[in-house]
C-alpha positions as CSV (number, residue, x, y, z in Angstrom):
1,X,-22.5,-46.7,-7.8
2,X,-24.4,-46.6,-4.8
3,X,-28.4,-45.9,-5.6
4,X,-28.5,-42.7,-2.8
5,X,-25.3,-41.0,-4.9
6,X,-26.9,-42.4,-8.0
7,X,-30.4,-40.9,-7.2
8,X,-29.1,-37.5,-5.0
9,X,-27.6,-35.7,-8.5
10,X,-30.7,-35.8,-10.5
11,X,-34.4,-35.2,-10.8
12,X,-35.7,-38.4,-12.1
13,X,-36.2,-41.6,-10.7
14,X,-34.8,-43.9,-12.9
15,X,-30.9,-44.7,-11.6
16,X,-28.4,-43.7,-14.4
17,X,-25.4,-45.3,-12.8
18,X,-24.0,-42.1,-12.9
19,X,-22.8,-39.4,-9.7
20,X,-21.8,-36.1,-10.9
21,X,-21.9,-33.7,-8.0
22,X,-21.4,-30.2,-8.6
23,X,-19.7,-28.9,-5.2
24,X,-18.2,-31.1,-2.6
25,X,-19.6,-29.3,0.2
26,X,-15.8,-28.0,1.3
27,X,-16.4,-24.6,3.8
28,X,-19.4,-26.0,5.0
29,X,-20.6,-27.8,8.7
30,X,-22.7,-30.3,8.8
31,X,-24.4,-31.5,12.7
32,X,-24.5,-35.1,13.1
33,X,-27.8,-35.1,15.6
34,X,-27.2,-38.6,16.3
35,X,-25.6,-41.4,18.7
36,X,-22.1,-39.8,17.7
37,X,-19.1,-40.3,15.5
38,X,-16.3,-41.7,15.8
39,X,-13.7,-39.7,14.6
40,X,-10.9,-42.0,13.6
41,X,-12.7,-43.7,10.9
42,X,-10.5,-43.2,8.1
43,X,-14.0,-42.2,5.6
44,X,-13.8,-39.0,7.4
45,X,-9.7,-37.7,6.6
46,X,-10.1,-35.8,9.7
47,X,-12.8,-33.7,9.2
48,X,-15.2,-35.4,12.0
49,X,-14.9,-32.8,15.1
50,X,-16.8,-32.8,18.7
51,X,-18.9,-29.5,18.1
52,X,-18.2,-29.0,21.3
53,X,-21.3,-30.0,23.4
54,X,-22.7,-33.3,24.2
55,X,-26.7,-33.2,25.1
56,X,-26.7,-36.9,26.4
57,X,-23.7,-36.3,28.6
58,X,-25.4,-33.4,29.8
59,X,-28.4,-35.4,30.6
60,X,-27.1,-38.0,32.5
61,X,-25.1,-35.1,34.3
62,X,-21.7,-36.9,33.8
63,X,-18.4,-35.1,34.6
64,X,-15.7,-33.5,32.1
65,X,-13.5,-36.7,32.7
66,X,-16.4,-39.1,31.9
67,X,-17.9,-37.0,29.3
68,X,-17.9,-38.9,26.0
69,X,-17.3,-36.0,24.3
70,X,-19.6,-36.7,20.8
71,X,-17.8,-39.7,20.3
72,X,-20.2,-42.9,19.1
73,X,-20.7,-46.2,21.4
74,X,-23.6,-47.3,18.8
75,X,-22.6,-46.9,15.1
76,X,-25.7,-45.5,13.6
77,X,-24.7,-41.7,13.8
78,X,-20.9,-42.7,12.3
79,X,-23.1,-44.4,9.5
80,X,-24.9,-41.3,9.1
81,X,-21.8,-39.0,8.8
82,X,-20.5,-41.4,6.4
83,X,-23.6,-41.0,3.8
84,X,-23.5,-37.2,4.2
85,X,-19.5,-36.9,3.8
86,X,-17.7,-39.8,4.0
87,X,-14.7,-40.1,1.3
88,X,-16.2,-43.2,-0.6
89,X,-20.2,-43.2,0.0
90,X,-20.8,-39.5,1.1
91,X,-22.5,-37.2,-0.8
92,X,-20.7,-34.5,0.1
93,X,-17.4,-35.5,0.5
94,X,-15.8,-32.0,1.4
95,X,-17.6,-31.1,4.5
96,X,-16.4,-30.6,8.0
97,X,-18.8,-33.2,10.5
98,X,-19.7,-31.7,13.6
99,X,-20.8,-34.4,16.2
100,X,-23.4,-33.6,18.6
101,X,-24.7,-36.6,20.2
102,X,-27.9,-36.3,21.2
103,X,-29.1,-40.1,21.2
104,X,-27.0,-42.7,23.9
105,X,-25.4,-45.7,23.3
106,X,-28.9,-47.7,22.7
107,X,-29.8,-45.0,20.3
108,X,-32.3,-43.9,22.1
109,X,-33.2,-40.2,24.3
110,X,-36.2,-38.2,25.7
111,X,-37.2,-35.7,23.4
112,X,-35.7,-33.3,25.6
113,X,-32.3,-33.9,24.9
114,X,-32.7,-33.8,21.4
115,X,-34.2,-30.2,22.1
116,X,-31.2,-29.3,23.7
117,X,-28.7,-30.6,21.0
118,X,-30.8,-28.3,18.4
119,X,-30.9,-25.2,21.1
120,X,-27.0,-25.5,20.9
121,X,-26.7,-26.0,17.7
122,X,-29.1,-22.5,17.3
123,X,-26.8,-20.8,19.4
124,X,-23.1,-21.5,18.4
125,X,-23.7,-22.2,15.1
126,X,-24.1,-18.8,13.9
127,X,-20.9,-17.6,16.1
128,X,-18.5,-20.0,13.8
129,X,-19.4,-17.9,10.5
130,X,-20.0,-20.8,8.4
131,X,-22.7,-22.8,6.2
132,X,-24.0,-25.2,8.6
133,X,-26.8,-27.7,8.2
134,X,-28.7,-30.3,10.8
135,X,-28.9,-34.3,10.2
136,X,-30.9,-36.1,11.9
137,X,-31.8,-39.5,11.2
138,X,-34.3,-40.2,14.4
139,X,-37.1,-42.1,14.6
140,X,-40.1,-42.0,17.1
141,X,-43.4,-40.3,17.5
142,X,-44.9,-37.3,16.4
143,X,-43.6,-34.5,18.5
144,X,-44.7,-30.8,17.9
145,X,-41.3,-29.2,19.0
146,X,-39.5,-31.5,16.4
């Protein structure tokens, strides 16, 4: 068993080979702040979605037809939906994965646009009615509004 399921299910340290979760996290969104997802990797049994809003596309001011619309050009956020609710290494393997890119194909972004990913995410998330968390695996310096 992978160590983060073996270590995400229990309080101490020590691995116990063992992954018993107690809810699969079905009825609940989860926000990939990230470089993306792609959507037709078959960990996700289509429950990876565009959540309707791509910060980097807004940034670079592309049009509708360019727009890459959540989808990932680097790999790191589709990793990242994977560990949270992928069908064979996610922790929770029930919930729906909302992309909202908010890093480019480098993996990099100003702050800014990570701002505006979380300012959407503050604004439509409570219209859909559901559970809803924020993952965001970023790196980079200490930033106040972060």
């Amino acid at each position: 068993i992978p160590w983060h399921l073996d270590r995400i299910d229990q309080r101490p340290r020590t691995p116990n080979n063992f992954y018993q979760p107690i809810a699969t996290g079905a009825g609940v969104d989860v926000y990939i702040v990230d470089t993306g997802i792609n959507y037709n990797h078959k960990e996700f049994e289509n429950r990876a979605i565009y959540a309707g809003y791509d910060a980097v596309d807004v940034y670079l001011n592309l049009s509708r037809s360019a727009s890459r619309h959540g989808l990932d050009c680097n790999g790191h956020g589709t990793h990242v939906a994977s560990l949270c609710g992928g069908k064979t290494f996610g922790s929770a393997k029930g919930v729906n994965l909302l992309s909202l890119r908010a890093l480019d194909c480098t993996g990099g972004a100003p702050y800014s646009v990570v701002l505006d990913a979380l300012d959407y995410i503050a604004r439509t998330a409570p219209q859909r009615g559901r559970k809803a968390i924020v993952s965001m695996s970023l790196s980079g310096g200490y930033f106040q509004a972060i």
